[in-house]
N, C-alpha and C positions, 0 to 999 in steps of 0.2 A: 537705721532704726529711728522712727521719732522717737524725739527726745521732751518738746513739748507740746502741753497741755494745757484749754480754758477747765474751770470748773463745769462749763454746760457740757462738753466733751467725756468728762470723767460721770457726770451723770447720765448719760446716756448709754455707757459702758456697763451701770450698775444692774444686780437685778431689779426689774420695775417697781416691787413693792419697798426696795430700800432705797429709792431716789429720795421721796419724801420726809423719811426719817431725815437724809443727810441732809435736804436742804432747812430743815428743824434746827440742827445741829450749825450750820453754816452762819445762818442768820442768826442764831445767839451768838457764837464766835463774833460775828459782825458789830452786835451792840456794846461786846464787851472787849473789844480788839485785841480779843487770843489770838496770839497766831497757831491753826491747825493746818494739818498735812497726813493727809494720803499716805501710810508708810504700808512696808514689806510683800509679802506677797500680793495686794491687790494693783500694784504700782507694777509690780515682777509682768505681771498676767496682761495687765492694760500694754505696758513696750511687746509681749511678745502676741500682742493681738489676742490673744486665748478669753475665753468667757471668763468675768471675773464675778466671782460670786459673794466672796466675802468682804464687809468693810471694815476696813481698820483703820481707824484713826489716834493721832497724838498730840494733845496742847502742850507747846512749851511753853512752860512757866516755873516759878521756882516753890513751889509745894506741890506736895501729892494729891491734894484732895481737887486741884485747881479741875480736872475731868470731871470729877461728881458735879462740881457747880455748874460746869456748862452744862453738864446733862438735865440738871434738874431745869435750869433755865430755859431750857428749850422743851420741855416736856408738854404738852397740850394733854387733854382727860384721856384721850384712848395710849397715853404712852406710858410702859413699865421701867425705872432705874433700877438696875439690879448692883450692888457694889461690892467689890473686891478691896476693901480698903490698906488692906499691907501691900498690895501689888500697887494702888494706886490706879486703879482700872477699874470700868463703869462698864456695864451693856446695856441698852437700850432697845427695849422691843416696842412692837405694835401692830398687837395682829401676828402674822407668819413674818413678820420681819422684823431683823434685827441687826446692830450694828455693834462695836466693839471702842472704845476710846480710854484711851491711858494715857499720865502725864508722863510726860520724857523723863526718863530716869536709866541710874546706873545699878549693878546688881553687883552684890559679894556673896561668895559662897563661903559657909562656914567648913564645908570640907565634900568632898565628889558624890553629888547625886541627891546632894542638900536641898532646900528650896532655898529663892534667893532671901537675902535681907536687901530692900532696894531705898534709895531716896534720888530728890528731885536733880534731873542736872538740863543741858543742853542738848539740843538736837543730835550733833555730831557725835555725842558719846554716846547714848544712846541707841543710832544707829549702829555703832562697834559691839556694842553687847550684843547683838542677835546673831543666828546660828549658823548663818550661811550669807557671804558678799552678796550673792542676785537675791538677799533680804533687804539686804542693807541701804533700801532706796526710799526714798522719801519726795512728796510732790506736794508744793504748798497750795492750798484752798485759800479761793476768798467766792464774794457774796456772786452767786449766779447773778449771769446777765452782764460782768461786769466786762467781760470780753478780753479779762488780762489772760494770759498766756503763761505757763510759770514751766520751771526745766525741771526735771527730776533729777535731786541730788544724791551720788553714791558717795561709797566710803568703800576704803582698800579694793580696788579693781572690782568694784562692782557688775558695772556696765560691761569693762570689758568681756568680763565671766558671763556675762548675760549674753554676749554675743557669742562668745565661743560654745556655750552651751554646760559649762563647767559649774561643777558644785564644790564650794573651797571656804574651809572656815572662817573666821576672821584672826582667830589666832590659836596657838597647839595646843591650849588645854580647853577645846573648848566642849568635845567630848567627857572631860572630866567634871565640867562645870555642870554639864547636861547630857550624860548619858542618852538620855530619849532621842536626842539632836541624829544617833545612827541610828535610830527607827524611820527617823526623819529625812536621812538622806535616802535610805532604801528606796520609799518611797515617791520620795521627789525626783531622783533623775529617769526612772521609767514613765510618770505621768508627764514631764515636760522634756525627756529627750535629752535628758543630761547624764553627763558622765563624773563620776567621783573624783577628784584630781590627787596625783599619788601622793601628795604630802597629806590630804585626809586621808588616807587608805594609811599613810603609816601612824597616823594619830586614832584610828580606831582600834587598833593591833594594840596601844599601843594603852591604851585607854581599857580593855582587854585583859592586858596582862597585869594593870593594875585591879581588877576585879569593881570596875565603877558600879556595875547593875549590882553589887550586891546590895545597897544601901536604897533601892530605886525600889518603892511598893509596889504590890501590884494589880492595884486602882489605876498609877499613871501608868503602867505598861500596857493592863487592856485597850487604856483611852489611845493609846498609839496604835494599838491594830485596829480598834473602832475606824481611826481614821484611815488607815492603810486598805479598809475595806471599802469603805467610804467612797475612798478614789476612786472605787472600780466606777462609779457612778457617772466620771466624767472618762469613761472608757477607758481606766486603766486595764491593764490585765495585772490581776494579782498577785499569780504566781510569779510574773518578773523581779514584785519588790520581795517576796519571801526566797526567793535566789538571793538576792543580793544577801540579805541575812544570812544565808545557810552559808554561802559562799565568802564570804566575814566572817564566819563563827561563831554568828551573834547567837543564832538558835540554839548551839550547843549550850552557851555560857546561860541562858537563861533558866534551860533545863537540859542535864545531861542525856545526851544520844536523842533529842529533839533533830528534826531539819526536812526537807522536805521530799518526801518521796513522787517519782518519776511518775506513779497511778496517779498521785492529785494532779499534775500538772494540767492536763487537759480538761478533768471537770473545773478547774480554777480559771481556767480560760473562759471557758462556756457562760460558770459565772460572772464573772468580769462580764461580759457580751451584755446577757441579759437584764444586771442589773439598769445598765443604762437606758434598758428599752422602755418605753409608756405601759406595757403588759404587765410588768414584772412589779410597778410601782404602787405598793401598799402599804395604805396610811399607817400603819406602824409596823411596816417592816425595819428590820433591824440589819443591816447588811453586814455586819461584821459578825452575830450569830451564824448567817445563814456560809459565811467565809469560814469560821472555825469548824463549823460542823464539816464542810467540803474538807477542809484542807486536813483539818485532825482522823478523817474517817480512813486514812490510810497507815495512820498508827496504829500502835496494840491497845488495849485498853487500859491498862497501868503507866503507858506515856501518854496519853490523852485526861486521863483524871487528873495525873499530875502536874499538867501544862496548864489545865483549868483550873487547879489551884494554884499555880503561879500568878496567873492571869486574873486572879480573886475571884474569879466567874462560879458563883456558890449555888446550894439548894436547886429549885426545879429546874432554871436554866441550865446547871449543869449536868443535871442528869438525862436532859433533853439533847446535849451535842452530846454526849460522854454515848449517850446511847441509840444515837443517828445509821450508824452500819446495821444496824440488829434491823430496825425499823426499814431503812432503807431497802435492805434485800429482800424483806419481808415483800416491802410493798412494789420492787419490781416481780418479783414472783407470782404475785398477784394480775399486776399490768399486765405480762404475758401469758396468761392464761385468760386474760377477760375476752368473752363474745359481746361485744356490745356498748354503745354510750354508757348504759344505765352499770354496766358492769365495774365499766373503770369509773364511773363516779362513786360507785361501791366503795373502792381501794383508795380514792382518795380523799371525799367527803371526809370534813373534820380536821384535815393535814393543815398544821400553821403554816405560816406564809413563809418562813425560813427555812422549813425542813422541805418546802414544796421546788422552794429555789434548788435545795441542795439535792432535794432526790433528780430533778429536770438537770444537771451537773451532773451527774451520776451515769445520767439512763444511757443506752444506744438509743441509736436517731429512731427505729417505730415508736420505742417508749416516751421518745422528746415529741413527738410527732401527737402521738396522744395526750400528753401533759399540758400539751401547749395546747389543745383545741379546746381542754375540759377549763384550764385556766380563763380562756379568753371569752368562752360560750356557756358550759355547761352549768358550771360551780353558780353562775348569776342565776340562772334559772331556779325559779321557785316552782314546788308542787302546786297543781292545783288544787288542794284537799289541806286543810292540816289537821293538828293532832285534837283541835276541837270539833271538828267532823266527826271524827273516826272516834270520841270519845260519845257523843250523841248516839250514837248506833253502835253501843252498847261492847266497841272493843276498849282493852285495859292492859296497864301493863306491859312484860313484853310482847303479848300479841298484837298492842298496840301498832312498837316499836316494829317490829316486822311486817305489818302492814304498810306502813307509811314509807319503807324503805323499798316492799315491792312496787308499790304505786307510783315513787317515781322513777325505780328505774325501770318501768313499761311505759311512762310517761317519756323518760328521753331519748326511750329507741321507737317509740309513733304507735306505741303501744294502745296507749291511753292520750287521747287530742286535749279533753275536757275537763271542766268541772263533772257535769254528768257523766262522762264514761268514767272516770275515777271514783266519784260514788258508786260507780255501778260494782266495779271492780271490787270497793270497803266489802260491800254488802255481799259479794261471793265471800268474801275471806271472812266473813264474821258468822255466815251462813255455816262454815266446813267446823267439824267438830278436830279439837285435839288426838292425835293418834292414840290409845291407851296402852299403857306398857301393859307388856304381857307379864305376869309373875308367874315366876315358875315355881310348883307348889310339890312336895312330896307326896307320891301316894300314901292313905292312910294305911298302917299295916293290920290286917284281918287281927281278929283275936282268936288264939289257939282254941 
């Protein structure tokens, strides 16, 4: 495994539009001879070759704010400082990109599941405060171009854990310190291959039996499935790290007789699959909505509310996953009865991009087969006519509405080619009169 690294190496690893921030970030460090360093998981990702996405940075120095200063120093007009100033932690956007920097510091907890109280210390301790040893890595920066070479430095068996594949705290309360950390292992050894090493497995038990999640909101528990969905993105499969959970007991402890039924397994898969694909990637899709809908649609409906209110997942959104099965059956019921392009744009026209994820997770393969043609082709296709046509010649309302819904779907089964034959088409439908109900009227009775 290399072990070192130039700075021009570690930006060329970066995503493209976060090179530039860092070399922002580098050259302030430079004029102001911070020393900064590469730490935890993108240091993790860079030795095990893997795409590294995120930047994490850390000055050591001895106050908290010493980050905010380099951030601001390095900031040019198109750059945003955002600051976390108890954590001692900056991010730095610009554009779609953004980077993360914090001063080296140690944390105390005032009691399990607390947030921290933190102040300024050394590298090395530092390193020991975070969740897991293949974190606990750090690689120092200096000015591109300069051609030095620097080694990545671990703490308590880092590296070697990194070789074997192993996920291992740094010490036994550290679940206690940070409950979230076994949301966090779940997660992490299915995405990179790793395995739980049995002294964490006895410190989650164990962690557990002390009742740590009760104190733990749940704002930061969804922000963990947020990210546990997230993963699927760099082709996790999800349902592996929701095993881990169910099979920990975590799911139970979160919410009684929660865990994962044997029916999600496979739409969770499918998920997993497709969020990774270019298809499936919509500008505000939300992948951990479209995860809870999949995963919770195999509970009853009184463990699914009540998961969502664990999860603080409130108002429309929740009533949106709470109510995902109803809509879903609905709308394969629908799929399998359609003749036609135009039919199954019927059934799915309007469907958010999360429920569309989780109904395609759901379907059998003709239903996926169709799902996936109307996503990739159909759905972009606009009518040739719209509702200001059809409002000029004299339709309204919902006859409106019903016209412009036949027109296009005779339009995507080659129905209708044109703008003209679609006019042509309005003007039969505005042509035909309303059926009239028939009222059924009593005879009048004779007068004696």
């Amino acid at each position: 495994m290399k072990l070192r690294f130039s700075t021009d190496e570690v930006l060329r690893a970066l995503p493209p539009l976060s090179a530039p921030l860092m070399e922002a970030i580098l050259a302030a460090a430079e004029r102001s001879s911070a020393a900064i360093y590469l730490v935890g998981g993108p240091v993790r990702d860079l030795l095990l070759g893997q795409e590294v996405r995120d930047v994490d940075l850390v000055v050591e120095a001895g106050r908290l704010d010493a980050a905010k200063e380099l951030a601001l120093s390095a900031t040019g007009s198109d750059m945003r400082v955002i600051e976390h100033g108890r954590f001692g932690t900056v991010r730095v956007e610009s554009g779609d990109a953004h980077l993360d920097i914090a001063t080296t510091r140690r944390e105390t907890y005032a009691r399990p599941g607390a947030l921290p109280q933190v102040e300024p210390c050394l590298l090395e301790e530092d390193l020991g405060r975070r969740d897991f040893t293949v974190n606990a890595l750090a690689l120092r920066l200096s000015y591109p171009g300069s051609g030095r070479r620097e080694s990545v430095q671990g703490v308590s068996g880092g590296l070697s854990d990194l070789e074997e594949g192993c996920l291992r705290t740094l010490h036994e309360k550290s679940f206690h310190d940070d409950p979230t950390r076994i949301l966090r292992a779940a997660r992490l050894a299915p995405r990179l291959g790793f395995f739980l090493a049995r002294s964490a497995r006895r410190e989650v038990r164990s962690a557990l039996r002390d009742g740590v999640f009760g104190s733990v909101s749940g704002d930061r528990l969804r922000r963990e499935f947020e990210a546990l969905f997230e993963d699927a993105r760099r082709g996790m499969n999800p349902a592996l790290a929701l095993r881990n959970l169910a099979n920990w007991h975590v799911l139970s402890v979160l919410e009684p007789g929660l865990g994962l039924s044997t029916r999600s397994v496979a739409p969770l898969r499918r998920l997993g699959r497709i969020l990774s694909e270019p298809l499936w990637r919509g500008p505000r899709q939300r992948a951990w909505v479209a995860g809870l809908s999949t995963w919770l649609a195999a509970e009853k409906p009184a463990m699914r509310r009540r998961t969502l209110q664990r999860l603080s997942v409130r108002g429309a959104l929740a009533l949106r996953i709470a109510g995902f099965p109803k809509d879903r059956d609905t709308r394969l019921r629908g799929l399998s009865g359609a003749r036609g392009r135009g039919a199954v744009d019927a059934v799915l026209v309007g469907l958010d991009e999360e429920s569309l994820l989780g109904l395609y997770s759901w379907a059998e393969a003709p239903a996926r087969r169709r799902i996936e043609r109307w996503a990739a082709e159909d759905r972009v296709r606009r009518s040739p006519v719209s509702g200001a046509d059809l409002l000029e010649m004299g339709l309204s309302g919902p006859a409106l509405g019903r016209a412009l819904g036949k027109i296009r779907e005779a339009y995507l089964d080659g129905g209708v080619a044109n703008r003209e034959e679609a006019l042509a088409l309005a003007a039969e439908i505005a042509r035909r009169k309303p059926r009239a109900a028939r009222a059924t009227r009593k005879p009048k009775s004779r007068p004696e």
